[in-house]
C-alpha positions, -999 to 999 in steps of 0.1 A, spaced: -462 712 -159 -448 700 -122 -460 657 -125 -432 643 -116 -422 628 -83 -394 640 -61 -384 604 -59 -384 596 -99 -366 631 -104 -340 625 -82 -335 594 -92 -327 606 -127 -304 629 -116 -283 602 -97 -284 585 -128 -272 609 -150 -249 622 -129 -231 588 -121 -228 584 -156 -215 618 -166 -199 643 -140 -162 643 -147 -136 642 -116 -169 633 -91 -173 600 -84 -188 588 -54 -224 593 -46 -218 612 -14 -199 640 -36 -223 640 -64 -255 645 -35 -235 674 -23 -237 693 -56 -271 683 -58 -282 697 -27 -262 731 -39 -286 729 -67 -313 721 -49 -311 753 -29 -304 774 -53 -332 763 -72 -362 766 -44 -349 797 -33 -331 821 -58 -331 807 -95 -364 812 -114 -376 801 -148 -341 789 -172 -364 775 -199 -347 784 -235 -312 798 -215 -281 783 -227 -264 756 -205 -233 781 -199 -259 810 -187 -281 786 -163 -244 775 -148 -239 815 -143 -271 816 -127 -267 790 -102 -235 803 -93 -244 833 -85 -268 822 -64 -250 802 -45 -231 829 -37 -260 838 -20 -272 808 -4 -228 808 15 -236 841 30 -267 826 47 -261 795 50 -224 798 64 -228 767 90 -240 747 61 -218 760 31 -177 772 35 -174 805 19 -152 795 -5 -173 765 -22 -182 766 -55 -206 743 -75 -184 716 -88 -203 704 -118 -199 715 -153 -224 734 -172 -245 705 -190 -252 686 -156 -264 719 -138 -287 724 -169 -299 688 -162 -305 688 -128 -325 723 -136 -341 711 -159 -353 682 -139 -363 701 -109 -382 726 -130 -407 697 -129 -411 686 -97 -432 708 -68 -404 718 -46 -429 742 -28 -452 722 -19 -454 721 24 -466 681 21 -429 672 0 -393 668 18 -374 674 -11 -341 666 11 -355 637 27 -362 623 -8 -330 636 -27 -309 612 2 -330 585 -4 -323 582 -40 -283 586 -36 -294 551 -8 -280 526 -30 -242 528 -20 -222 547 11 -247 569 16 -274 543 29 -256 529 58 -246 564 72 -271 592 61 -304 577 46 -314 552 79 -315 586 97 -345 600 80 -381 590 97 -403 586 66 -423 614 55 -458 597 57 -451 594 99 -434 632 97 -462 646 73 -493 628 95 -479 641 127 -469 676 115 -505 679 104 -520 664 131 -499 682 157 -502 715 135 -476 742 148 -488 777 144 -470 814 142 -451 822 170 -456 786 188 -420 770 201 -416 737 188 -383 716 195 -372 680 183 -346 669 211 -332 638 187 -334 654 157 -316 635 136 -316 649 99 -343 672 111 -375 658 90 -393 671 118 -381 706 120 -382 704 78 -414 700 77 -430 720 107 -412 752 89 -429 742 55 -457 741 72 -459 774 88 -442 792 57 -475 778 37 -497 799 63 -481 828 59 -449 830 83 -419 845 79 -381 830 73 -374 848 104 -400 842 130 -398 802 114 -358 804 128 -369 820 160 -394 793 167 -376 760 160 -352 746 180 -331 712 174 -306 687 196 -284 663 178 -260 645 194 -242 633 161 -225 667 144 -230 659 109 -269 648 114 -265 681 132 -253 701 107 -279 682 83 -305 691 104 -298 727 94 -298 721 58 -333 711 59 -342 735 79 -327 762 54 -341 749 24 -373 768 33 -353 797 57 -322 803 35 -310 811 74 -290 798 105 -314 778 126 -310 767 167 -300 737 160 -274 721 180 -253 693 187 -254 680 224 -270 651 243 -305 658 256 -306 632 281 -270 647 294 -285 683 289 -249 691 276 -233 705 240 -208 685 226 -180 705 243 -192 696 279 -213 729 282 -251 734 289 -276 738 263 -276 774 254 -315 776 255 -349 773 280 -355 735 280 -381 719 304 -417 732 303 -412 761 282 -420 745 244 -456 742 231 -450 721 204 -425 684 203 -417 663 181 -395 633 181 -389 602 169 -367 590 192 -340 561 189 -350 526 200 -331 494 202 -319 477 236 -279 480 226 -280 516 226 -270 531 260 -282 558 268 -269 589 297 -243 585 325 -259 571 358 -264 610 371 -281 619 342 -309 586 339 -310 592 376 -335 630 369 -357 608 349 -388 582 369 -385 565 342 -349 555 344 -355 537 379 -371 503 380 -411 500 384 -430 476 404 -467 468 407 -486 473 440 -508 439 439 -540 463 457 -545 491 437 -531 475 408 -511 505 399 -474 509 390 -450 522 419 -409 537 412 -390 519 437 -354 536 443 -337 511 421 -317 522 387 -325 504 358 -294 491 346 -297 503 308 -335 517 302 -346 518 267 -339 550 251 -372 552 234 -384 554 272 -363 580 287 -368 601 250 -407 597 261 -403 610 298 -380 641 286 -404 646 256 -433 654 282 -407 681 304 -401 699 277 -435 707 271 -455 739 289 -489 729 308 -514 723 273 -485 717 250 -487 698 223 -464 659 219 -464 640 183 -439 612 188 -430 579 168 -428 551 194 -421 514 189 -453 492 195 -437 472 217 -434 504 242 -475 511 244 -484 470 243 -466 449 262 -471 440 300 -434 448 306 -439 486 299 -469 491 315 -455 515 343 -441 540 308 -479 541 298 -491 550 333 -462 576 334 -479 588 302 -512 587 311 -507 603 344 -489 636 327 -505 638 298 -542 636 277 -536 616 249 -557 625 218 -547 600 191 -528 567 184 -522 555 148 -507 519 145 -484 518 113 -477 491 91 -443 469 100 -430 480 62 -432 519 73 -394 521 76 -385 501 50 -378 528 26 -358 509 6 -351 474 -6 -317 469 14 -321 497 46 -349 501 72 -364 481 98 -399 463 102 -403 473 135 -438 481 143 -445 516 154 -473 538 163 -479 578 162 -487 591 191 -507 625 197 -508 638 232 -513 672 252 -492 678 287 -517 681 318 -525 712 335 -515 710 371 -549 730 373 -567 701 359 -589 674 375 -595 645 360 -622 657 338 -600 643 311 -597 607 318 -631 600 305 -621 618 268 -622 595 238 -590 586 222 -586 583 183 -573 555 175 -566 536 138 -547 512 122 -530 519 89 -524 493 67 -508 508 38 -486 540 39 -480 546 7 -450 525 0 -441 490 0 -417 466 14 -390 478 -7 -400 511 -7 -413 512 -39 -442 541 -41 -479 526 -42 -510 537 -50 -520 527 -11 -521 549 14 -550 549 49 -531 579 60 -549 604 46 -586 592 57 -572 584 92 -557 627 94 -593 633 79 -606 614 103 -591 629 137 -589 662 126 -627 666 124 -631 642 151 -649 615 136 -650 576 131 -646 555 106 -677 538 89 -684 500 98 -667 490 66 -635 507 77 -637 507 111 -604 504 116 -591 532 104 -608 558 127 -626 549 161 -625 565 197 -616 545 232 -627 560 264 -596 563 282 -614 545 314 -617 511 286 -585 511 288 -572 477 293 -542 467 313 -521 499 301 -525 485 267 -526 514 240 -521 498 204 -547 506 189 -549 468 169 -561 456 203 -589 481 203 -601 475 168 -640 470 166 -642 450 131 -631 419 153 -653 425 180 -681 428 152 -677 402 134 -684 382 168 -712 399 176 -730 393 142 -729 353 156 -746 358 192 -780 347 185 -768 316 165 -734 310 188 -727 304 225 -694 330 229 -670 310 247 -640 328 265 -610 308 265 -602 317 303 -635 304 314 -626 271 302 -595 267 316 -609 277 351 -636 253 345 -609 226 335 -625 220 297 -589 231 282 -556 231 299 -526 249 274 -492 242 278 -457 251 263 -428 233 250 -387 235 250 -359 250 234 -335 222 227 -309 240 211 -294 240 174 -269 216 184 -295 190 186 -310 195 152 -297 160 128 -292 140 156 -321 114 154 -351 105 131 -376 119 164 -395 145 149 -392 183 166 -420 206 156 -412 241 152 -437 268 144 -428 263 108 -438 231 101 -476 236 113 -497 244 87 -533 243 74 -537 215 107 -510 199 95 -475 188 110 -449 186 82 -418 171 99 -386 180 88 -361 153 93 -331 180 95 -346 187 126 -347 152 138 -338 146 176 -323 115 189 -338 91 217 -317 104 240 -331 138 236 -363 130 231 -365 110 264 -350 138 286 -384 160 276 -409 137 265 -429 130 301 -425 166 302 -446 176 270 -465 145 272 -478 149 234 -508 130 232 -535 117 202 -561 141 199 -536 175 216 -536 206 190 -512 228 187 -512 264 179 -482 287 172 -477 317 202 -448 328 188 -436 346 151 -446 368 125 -473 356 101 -478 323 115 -493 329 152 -524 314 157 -519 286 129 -531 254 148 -521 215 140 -540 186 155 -522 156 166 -526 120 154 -514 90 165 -486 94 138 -476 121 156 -472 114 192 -438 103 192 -423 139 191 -407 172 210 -423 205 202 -404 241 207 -415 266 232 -428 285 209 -460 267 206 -490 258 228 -505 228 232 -540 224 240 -555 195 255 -589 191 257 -601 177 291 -640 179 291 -647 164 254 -685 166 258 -684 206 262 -662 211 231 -642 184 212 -606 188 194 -621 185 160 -652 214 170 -621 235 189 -598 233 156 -624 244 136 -633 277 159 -598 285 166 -593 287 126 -627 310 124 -620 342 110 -635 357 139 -611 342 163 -586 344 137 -593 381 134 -592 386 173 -555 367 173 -544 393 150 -557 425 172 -542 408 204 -507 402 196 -478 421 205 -440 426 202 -419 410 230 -382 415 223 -379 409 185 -411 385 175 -446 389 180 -464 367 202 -502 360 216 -486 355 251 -515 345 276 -537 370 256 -548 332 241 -570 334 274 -588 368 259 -602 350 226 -640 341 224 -650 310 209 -684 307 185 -698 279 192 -733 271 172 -755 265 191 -774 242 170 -764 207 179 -769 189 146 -743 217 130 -718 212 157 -721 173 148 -714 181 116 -687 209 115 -670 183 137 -674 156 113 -661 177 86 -630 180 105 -627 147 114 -627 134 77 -603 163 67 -574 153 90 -585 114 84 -580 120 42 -549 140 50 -532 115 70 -541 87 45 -527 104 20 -497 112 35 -492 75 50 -497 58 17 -468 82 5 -444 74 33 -451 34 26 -442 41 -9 -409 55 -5 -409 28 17 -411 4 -11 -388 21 -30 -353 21 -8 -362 -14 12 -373 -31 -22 -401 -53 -12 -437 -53 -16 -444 -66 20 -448 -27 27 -479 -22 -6 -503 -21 21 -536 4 29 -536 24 55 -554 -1 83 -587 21 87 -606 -8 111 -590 5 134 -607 43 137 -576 70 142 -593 91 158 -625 91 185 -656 114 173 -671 131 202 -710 137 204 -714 127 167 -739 107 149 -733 68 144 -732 76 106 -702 100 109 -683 75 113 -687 55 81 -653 64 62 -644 50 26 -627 22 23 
């Protein structure tokens, strides 16, 4: 009975193998012979159960034989399977109870990552997109007989893997699955790997190359020996990203609008290419441009790209250049842990899947008013580490946009549609879109006056602000406080004195940031921490902040007041709008002037205002009690006297109440 999982079996056979393969040491070695095996096994070796360990060896051998003769990029001719009879019993025995047929499995993909723990995970395993993006996409994208498909960074060919598993489960041929998929790969041994996975399901050769797609040249100089642009009906790519990779000579980013610098006409509001070279454009960005050439008029694009690339204001000509070329038909936004497919490797880079069809030149623009799908995963299966869960949105969100249809309200977010005209500001991540938030406000608009944070800033109720970057070098110099994002929480500010600043510092910035009793700040900048908000005392006003927070002063105290501000910002409606609003800006996420976007709920009751902002008021008064009669203890303690064993003074109020009863201000003594 097949119940075990690819990863659990293979991870068995490292271990066994580690521990008993004599004159085969090192993990890279061992994986070889495994991969031997593995062929063998899914495409010539049947049932062993009840053969003798020296007869199953015989088996295998012979066909591997096999597997050189059509395999012969992959295999020399004169290999041989390397490990003795009682480990090639085990790993058969093992793999007789996994599914290695099964099209939804990547039984290569899987046996790298369990050899990840040593040499193998800084070269081989960070090369493999994980098979929950591959599998969605492949699905979602869903190549058919005879169809063209191409991945033009290819890597270790998950994509290729798993588009000819797909059509081998409908029916097609080894042969016409080699005639129909085509793969470039720069590095020659992801190259060569490529073809592996390929042949795992083909047992053949596959047109799979190694050259530079953005050059448009094979390794040795020469042109790609195949049709490239417009001629492909199916991509797939997962392109590299990361700003220190370079990518093309200055000739070759030169054939690509998007490897010239954009800039934004001010009337219509749209991006224009000026005749400027970027210096170094992201590769994700010129992978995206190529991506859409390759494709015929109607051909079909699934592609893993980097939030960052479909969010952020900077990119906004690259989702224009998209828009413009292409109908796109879903976005998915994955969770940050998605390539983290193991404790040590991967990155938490957020990433979305993108589903898109080229334009017909023949085309109007019938098909900018089409709905796009859009969802936002938060599990894929996998955690952190990349241990397996039981977790997965996946699924519901492919069942979801293959039949075209929402989400219900409870799980809104993963499966809704956005008219492509709603569309705001080139933004495509789908978190931005996502109803629940937008529901949650709505449920308060007979009881709440929605506030937009932009109206009242025009109307001079708020006015934000940012701080300074003072530099490490700074840090220990003084006892001044200097807040970081890190020491606001729950409307707190928790100093840190190995952050303290000196005088001299502090004076250079401080009529500058001119930090004030009653000012809150809110964190801009991070990962889970934006949006966390800190109100400011008269303890507190003797301090620097980093840029990296806002500060919000309020200006007009009888529309809203700090304390009734505090509490809305901390609402889990607004809360849940900070969330759907951020983005990625170089490596950290940040609210950016997106704060503007947010809608406050104000009630609209006047006695409940009075009160939430009464509640507040005591909260931050107890707090700072508290925290005061602490510091005058330790006070106590290293100066030795009791002239310190004093109360906090509370005749004198710390704070003013705005639009309150005269009761709310009665505080125990």
């Amino acid at each position: 009975m097949k119940h075990v999982s690819l990863t659990a079996a293979f991870s068995d056979i490292r271990n066994y193998l580690a521990g008993r393969a004599v004159g085969i040491t090192r993990d890279k070695a061992l994986l070889h012979e495994v991969v031997k095996c593995l062929f063998c096994k899914m495409n010539f070796v049947g049932e062993t159960f009840q053969k003798q360990e020296e007869e199953i060896l015989r088996e295998y051998k012979q066909a591997f034989d096999r597997v050189k003769v059509a395999t012969h990029e992959i295999f020399d001719l004169d290999e041989e399977i390397a490990l003795d009879a009682g480990s090639v019993s085990y790993v058969d025995k093992v793999l007789s109870r996994v599914d290695l047929i099964d099209p939804h499995n990547d039984p290569l993909s899987d046996l790298y990552q369990a050899f990840i723990g040593s040499e193998v995970r800084g070269d081989e395993g960070q090369f493999f997109t994980p098979t929950e993006a591959v599998k969605w996409l492949t699905q979602a994208v869903s190549p058919t007989a005879g169809e063209r498909i191409i991945d033009p960074a290819c890597g270790a060919g998950s994509f290729l893997s798993f588009s000819a598993r797909h059509l081998r489960a409908m029916g097609t041929g080894a042969e016409e699955i080699n005639q129909s998929l085509y793969g470039i790969e720069k590095d020659r041994y992801l190259a060569t790997l490529a073809k592996t996975h390929i042949a795992l399901t083909t047992v053949k050769s596959s047109n799979v190359i190694c050259a530079d797609s953005i050059e448009k040249r094979t390794n040795q100089g020469e042109a790609i020996p195949f049709e490239i642009n417009g001629t492909f009906d199916v991509v797939f790519a997962n392109p590299p990203f990361g700003a220190k990779i370079r990518m093309g000579s200055e000739a070759a980013r030169a054939s690509f609008e998007l490897g010239y610098k954009w800039k934004r006409d001010k009337a219509t509001r749209r991006f224009v290419k000026t005749d400027v070279l970027a210096a170094n454009p992201s590769p994700q960005i010129l992978f995206l441009e190529l991506c859409i050439k390759l494709l015929r008029p109607g051909g079909r694009l699934g592609i893993v790209v980097p939030e960052s690339m479909i969010s952020n204001s900077s990119s906004g000509y690259v989702v224009q250049y998209l828009l413009d070329n292409a109908v796109i038909k879903a976005v998915i936004g994955m969770p940050e842990n998605l390539f983290k497919t193991s404790g040590k490797g991967g990155t938490h880079t957020k990433t979305c899947l993108v589903v898109a069809e080229r334009r017909s030149l023949a085309k109007g623009d019938e098909t900018s008013q089409m709905p796009i799908f859009m969802a936002e995963a938060k599990w894929c299966g996998h955690d952190s580490r990349g241990n397996i869960i039981p977790h997965n949105d996946l699924p519901l969100i492919l069942q979801g946009y293959l039949h075209g249809k929402a989400a219900d309200r409870k799980t809104s977010r993963l499966g809704y549609f956005v008219s492509q005209d709603k569309l705001v500001d080139n933004i495509l991540a789908p978190r931005y879109y996502d109803p629940s938030s937008d529901q949650l406000l709505k449920a308060l608009e007979h009881s709440h006056d929605l506030l937009c944070i932009k109206d009242l800033v025009d109307s001079g109720v708020l006015e934000f602000s940012t701080g300074d970057e003072i530099g490490k070098l700074a840090y220990g110099t003084g006892d001044i406080p200097f807040i970081r994002t890190s020491d606001i929480s729950n409307w707190e500010i928790k100093t840190d004195h190995k952050h303290g600043i000196s005088k001299e510092i502090y004076d250079k910035y401080a009529k500058k940031q001119d930090v004030q009793e009653g000012d809150i700040l809110m964190v801009r900048d991070g990962t889970y921490l934006i949006g966390t908000c800190a109100y400011i005392s008269k303890y507190n006003t003797t301090m620097l902040y980093q840029s990296h927070i806002y500060k919000i002063r309020v200006r007009k105290p009888e529309v809203i007041s700090p304390y009734l501000l505090l509490a809305a910002l901390s609402c889990k409606q607004v809360v849940s709008k900070i969330q759907s609003k951020r983005f990625t800006q170089d490596i950290i996420d940040t609210l950016g002037q997106r704060v503007l976007e947010l809608v406050l709920p104000i009630p609209k009751n006047k006695k409940v205002r009075n009160e939430i902002e009464s509640t507040v008021r005591q909260s931050i008064h107890d707090r700072i009690e508290a925290r005061e009669l602490a510091r005058k203890a330790t006070l106590m303690i290293s100066e030795g006297t009791m002239a310190l064993a004093t109360t906090v003074d509370l005749d004198e109020p710390d704070f003013m109440l705005y639009d309150a009863p005269a009761d709310a201000l009665d505080l125990p003594t």
